[in-house]
VMD Tcl script that draws the C-alpha trace (Angstrom):
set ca {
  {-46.52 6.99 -32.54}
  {-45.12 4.15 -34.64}
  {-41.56 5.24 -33.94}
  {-42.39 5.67 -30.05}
  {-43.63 2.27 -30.04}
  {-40.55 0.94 -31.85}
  {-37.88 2.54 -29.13}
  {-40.08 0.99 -26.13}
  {-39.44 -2.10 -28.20}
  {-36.02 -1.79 -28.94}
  {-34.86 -0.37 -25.67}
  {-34.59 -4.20 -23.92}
  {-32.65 -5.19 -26.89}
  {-30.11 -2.90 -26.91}
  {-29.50 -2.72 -22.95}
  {-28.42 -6.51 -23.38}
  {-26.08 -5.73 -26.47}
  {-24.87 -3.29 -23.88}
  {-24.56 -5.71 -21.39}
  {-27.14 -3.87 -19.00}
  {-30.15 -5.96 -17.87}
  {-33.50 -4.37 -18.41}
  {-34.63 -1.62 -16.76}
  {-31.67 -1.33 -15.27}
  {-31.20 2.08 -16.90}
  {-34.44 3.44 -15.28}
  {-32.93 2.24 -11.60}
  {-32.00 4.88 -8.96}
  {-28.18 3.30 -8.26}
  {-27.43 4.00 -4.72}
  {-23.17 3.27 -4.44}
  {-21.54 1.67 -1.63}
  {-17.78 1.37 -1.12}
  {-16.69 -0.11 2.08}
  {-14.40 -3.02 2.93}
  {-16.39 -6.25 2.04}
  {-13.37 -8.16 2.46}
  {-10.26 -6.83 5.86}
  {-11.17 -6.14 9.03}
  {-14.29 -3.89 8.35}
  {-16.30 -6.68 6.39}
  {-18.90 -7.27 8.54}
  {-19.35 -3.65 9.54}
  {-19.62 -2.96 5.52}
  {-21.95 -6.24 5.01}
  {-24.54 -5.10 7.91}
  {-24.81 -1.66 6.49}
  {-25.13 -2.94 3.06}
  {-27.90 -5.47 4.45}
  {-29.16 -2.69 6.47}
  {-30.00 -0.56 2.96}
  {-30.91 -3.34 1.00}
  {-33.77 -3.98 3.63}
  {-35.38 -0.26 2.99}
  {-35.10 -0.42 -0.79}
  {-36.53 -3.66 -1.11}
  {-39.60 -2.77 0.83}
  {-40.02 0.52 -1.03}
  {-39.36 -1.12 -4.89}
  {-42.08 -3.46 -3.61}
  {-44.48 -0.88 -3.19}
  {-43.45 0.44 -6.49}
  {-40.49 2.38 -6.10}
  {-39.95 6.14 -6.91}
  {-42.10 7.31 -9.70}
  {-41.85 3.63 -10.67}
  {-38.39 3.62 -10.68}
  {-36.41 0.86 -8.50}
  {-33.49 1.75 -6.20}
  {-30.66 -0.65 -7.40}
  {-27.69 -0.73 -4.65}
  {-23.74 -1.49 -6.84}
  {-21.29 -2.13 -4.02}
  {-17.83 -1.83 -4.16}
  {-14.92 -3.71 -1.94}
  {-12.29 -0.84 -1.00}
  {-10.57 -3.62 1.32}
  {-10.12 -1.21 3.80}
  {-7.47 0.83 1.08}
  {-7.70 4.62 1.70}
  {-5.95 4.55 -2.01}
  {-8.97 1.78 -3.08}
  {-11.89 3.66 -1.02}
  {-10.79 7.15 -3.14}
  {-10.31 5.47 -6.42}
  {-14.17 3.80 -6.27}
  {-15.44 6.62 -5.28}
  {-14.25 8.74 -7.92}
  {-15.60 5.56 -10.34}
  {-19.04 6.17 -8.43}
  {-19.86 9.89 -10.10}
  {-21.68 10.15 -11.94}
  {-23.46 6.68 -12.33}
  {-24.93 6.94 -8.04}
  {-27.57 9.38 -7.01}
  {-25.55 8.70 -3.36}
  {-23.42 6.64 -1.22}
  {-24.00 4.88 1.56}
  {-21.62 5.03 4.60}
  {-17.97 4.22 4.05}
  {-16.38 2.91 6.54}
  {-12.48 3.09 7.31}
  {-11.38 6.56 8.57}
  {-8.30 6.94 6.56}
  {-10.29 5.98 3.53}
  {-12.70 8.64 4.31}
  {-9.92 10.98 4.98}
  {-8.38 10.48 1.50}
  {-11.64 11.26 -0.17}
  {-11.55 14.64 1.76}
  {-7.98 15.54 1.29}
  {-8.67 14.47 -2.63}
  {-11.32 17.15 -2.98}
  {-13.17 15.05 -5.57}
  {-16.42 15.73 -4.28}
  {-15.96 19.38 -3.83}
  {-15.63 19.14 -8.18}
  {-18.49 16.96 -8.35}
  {-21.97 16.00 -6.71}
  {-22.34 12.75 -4.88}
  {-23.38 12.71 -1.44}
  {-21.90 10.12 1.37}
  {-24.57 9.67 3.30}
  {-22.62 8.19 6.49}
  {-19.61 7.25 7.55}
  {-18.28 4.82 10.21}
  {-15.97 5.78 11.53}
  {-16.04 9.92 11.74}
  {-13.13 11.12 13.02}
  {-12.72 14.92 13.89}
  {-10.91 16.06 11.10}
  {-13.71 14.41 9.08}
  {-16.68 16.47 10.31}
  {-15.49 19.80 9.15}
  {-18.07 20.91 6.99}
  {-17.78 18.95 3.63}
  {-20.59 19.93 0.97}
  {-21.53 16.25 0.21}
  {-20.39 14.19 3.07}
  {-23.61 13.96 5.64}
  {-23.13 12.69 9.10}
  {-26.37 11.17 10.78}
  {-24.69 9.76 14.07}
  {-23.20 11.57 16.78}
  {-19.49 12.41 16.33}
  {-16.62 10.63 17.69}
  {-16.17 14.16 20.12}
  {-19.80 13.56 21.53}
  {-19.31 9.90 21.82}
  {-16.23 10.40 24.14}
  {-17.80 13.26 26.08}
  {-20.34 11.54 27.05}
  {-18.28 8.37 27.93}
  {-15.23 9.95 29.55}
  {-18.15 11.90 31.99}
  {-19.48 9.10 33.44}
  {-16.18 7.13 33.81}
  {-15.59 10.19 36.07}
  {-19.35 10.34 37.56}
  {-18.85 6.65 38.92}
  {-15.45 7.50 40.67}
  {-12.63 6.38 38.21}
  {-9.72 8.47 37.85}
  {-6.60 6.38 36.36}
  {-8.02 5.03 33.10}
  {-5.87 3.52 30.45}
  {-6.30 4.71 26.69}
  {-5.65 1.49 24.57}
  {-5.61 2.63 20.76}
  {-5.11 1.19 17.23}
  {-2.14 3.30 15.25}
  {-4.68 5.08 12.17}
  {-6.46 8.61 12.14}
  {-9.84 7.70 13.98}
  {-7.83 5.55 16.97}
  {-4.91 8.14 17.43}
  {-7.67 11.06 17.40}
  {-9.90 10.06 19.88}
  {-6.98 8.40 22.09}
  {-6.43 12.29 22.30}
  {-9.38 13.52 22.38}
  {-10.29 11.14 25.48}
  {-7.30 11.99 27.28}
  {-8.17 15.69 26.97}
  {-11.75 15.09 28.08}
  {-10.41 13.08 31.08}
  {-7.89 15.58 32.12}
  {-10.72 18.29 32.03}
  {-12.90 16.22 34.66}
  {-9.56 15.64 36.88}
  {-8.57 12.16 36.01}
  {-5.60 10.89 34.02}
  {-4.41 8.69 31.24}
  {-1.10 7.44 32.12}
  {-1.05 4.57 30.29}
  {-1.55 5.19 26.45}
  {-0.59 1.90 24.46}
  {-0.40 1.83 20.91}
  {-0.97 -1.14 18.78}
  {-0.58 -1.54 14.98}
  {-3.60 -3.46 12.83}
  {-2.28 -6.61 11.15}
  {-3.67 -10.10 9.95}
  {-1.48 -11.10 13.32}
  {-1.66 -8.52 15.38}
  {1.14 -8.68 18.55}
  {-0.55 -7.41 21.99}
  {2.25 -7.91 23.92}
  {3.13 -4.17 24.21}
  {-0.41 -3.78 25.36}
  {-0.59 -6.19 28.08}
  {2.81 -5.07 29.35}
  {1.16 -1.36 30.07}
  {-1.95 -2.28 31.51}
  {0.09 -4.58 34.22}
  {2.46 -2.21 34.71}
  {0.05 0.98 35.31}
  {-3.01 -0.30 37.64}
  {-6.11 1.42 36.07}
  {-9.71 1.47 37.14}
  {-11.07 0.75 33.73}
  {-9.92 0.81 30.21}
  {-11.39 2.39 27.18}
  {-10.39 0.95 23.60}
  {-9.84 2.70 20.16}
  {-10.21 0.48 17.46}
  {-12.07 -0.55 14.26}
  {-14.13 -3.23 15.67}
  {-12.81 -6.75 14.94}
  {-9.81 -5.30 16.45}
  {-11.57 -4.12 19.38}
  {-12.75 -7.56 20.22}
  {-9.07 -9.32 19.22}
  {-7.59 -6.68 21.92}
  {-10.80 -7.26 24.77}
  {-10.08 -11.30 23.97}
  {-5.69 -10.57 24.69}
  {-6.78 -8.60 27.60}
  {-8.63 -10.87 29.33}
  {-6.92 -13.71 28.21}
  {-3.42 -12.01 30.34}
  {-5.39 -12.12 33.12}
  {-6.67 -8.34 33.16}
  {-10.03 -7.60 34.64}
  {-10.57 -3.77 34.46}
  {-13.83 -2.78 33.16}
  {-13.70 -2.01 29.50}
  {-15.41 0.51 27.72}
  {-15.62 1.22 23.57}
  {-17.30 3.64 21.08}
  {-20.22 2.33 18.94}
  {-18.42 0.89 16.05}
  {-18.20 -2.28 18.19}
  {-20.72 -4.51 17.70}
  {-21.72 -6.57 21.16}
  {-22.48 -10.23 19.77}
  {-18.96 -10.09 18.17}
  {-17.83 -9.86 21.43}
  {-20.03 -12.05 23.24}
  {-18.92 -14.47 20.40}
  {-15.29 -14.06 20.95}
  {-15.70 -14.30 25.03}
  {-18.74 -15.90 25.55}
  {-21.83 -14.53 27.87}
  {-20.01 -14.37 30.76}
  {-17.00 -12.50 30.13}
  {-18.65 -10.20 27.71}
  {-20.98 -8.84 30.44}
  {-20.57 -5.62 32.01}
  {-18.57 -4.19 28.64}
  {-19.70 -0.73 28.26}
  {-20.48 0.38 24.72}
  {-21.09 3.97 23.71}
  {-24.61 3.75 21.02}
  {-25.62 6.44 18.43}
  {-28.58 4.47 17.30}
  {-31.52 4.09 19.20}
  {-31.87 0.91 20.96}
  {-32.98 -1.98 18.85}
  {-35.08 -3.20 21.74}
  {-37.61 -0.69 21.99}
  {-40.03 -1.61 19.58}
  {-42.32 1.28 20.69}
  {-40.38 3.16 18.37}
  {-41.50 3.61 14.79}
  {-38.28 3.66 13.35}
  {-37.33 0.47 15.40}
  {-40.82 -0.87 14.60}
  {-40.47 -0.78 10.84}
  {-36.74 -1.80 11.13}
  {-37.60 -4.65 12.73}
  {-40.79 -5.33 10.81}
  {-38.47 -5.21 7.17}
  {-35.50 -7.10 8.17}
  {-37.82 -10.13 9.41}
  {-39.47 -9.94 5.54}
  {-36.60 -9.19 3.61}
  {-33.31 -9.62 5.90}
  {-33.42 -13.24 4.43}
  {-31.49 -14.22 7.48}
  {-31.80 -16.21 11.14}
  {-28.99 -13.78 12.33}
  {-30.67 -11.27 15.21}
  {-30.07 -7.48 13.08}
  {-27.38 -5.15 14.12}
  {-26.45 -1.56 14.73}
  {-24.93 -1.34 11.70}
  {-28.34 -3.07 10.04}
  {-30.05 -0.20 11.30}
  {-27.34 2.27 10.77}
  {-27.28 0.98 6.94}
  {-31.29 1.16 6.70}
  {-31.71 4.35 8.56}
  {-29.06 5.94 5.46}
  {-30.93 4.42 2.62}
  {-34.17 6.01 4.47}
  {-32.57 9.34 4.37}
  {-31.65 9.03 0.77}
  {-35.41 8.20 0.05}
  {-36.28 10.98 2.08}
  {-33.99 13.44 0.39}
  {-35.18 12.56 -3.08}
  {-38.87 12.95 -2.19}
  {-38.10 16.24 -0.77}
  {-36.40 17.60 -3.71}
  {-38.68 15.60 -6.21}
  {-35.26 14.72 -8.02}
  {-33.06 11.51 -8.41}
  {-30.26 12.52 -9.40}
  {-27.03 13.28 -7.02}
  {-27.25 17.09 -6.44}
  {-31.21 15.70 -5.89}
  {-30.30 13.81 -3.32}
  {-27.92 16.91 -1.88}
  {-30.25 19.72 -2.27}
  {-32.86 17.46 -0.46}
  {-30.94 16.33 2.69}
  {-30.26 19.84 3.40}
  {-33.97 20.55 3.57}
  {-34.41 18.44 6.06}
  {-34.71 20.46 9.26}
  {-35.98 18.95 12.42}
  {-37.09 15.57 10.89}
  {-38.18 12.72 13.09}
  {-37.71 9.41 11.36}
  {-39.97 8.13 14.19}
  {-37.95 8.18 17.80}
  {-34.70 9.23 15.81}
  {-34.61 12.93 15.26}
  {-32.33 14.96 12.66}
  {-31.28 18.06 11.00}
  {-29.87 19.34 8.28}
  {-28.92 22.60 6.54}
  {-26.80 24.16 3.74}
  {-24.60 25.19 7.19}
  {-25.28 21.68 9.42}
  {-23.99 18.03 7.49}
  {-24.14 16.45 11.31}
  {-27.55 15.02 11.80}
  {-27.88 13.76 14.93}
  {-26.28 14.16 18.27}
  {-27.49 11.74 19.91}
  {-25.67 9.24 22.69}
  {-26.27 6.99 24.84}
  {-24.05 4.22 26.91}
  {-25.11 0.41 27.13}
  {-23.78 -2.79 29.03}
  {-23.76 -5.99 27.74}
  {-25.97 -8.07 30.28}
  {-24.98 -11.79 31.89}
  {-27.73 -12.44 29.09}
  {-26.04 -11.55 26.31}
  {-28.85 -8.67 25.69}
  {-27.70 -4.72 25.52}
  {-29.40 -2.35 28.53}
  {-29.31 1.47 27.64}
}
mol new
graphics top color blue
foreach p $ca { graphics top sphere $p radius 0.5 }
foreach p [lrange $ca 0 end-1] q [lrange $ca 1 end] { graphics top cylinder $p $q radius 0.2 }
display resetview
């Protein structure tokens, strides 16, 4: 008994010769590599914000078993060679990972086959390009693929009546696969992609080629490929040449960037493809609760994002996953997100097996109003 008490007492002491706070060694450390600092860093600062949201509203209420859930982030600055090198740091210390974001950097994590030697589920990933969502034994998916996001864009393009549509793309794995994979949809309703500009990702990035194709092939609306700050730098050189075609994007874009960048006016009627549910409709549990923890703990005036909810809705399933398996650790986390069959997080619904990592297939297209507000 004596010697038990003596450890308890000791424990503190020798975390800080350690250099470990105390307690810490009892957290549940949830990992998150994504590019804090490039062209992603808001994307990976909303998720992180998103997480941080769920766990501190469940460590308040005591945590798991009394343990916290501790989030250590990591800044991959958008590096495929960065994101696979924290990662690998990451096993063994995380139960999980929170999405990454940066398709090439997801890509080298794949073609590494680091995970397939060790357990640590990646519980997200923004983007998800195609050759990502091959089945991957710890890589989890919870929003609708980059395939089901242009389906259902590229069908009502055609539904409305347009039928020359110009691809603009950015020159990495997720823009150059879904350039593709839109002009293949396209083709398959009867309508065509003549125009197909390419544009590389830089701190300066040159538009010129750009703007040459779309006023030199008249289009009926434009759909762009890009990580999202360089989605709004190529709507802004659009419109700032003078173009007015209607512009469409996947759901990596966030809306106030781009009402930021253009202002109300000129950001309405932007189509943008969503994989969340919307963040208006507070009927919604999931929405309800998102919206109810981010006003407590969000610790910000800032109105939340997609990629808020995106982040919270990841650290959810991680909770979720550990409470089914009744286990912490990494292949805890694993074994318990493919329990979860036919799961409604409340107006989100997902599913998982040992033989389905893709969650959710859900999609839906909004418009940016003359308001500034989204419309599903």
């Amino acid at each position: 008994m004596r010697n038990g008490i003596l450890i308890k007492l000791l424990l503190p002491v020798a975390a800080l010769l350690c250099g470990v706070q105390p307690g810490w060694a009892e957290d549940i450390l949830i990992g998150h590599v994504s590019g804090y600092t490039g062209p992603v860093s808001k994307d990976a600062n909303d998720l992180h914000l998103g997480a941080k949201i769920f766990f501190d509203n469940v460590n308040e209420k005591g945590g798991y078993e009394g343990r916290k859930f501790r989030i250590v982030t990591a800044d991959d600055k958008y590096n495929p060679a960065e994101t696979l090198r924290l990662v690998g740091a990451m096993i063994g210390k995380a139960s999980a990972l929170l999405p990454t974001t940066g398709s090439a950097g997801l890509l080298s994590v794949i073609k590494s086959g680091i995970l397939d030697r060790a357990s640590l589920p990646i519980v997200g990933a923004v983007p998800s390009p195609i050759s990502s969502r091959v089945l991957q034994r710890n890589i989890f998916h919870f929003r609708a693929g980059d395939r089901d996001q242009i389906t259902a864009l590229t069908r009502q393009l055609v539904t409305v009546g347009y039928r020359d549509i110009c691809i603009v793309m950015s020159e990495n794995p997720f823009g150059l696969q879904a350039g593709d994979l839109a002009e293949k949809a396209l083709a398959g309703h009867g309508a065509k992609a003549d125009c197909k500009p390419i544009f590389k990702i830089a701190p300066s990035t040159d538009f010129s080629g750009v703007i040459a194709a779309l006023k030199s092939h008249p289009q009926q609306a434009i759909i762009v490929f890009a990580p999202p700050k360089a989605v709004v730098e190529t709507v802004v050189a659009i419109r700032q040449a003078g173009v007015r075609s209607p512009v469409y994007t996947l759901s990596y874009t966030d809306h106030q960037m781009l009402i930021d960048a253009l202002g109300q006016r000129n950001a309405a009627g932007i189509g943008i493809v969503q994989v969340m549910p919307n963040l208006n409709k507070t009927i919604l549990p999931l929405i309800r609760s998102f919206q109810d923890d981010y006003e407590k703990f969000g610790g910000t005036t800032q109105p939340p994002t997609y990629f808020n909810l995106e982040g919270y809705v990841s650290a959810r399933l991680i909770y979720e996953a550990i409470r089914k398996s009744k286990d912490a650790s990494a292949e805890g986390v694993r074994r318990g997100l493919e329990q979860m069959q036919n799961i409604d997080l409340g107006g989100f619904l997902l599913s998982f097996s040992p033989d389905n990592h893709t969650g959710s297939r859900f999609v839906d297209l909004s418009v940016i109003t003359s308001s500034g507000r989204l419309i599903y």
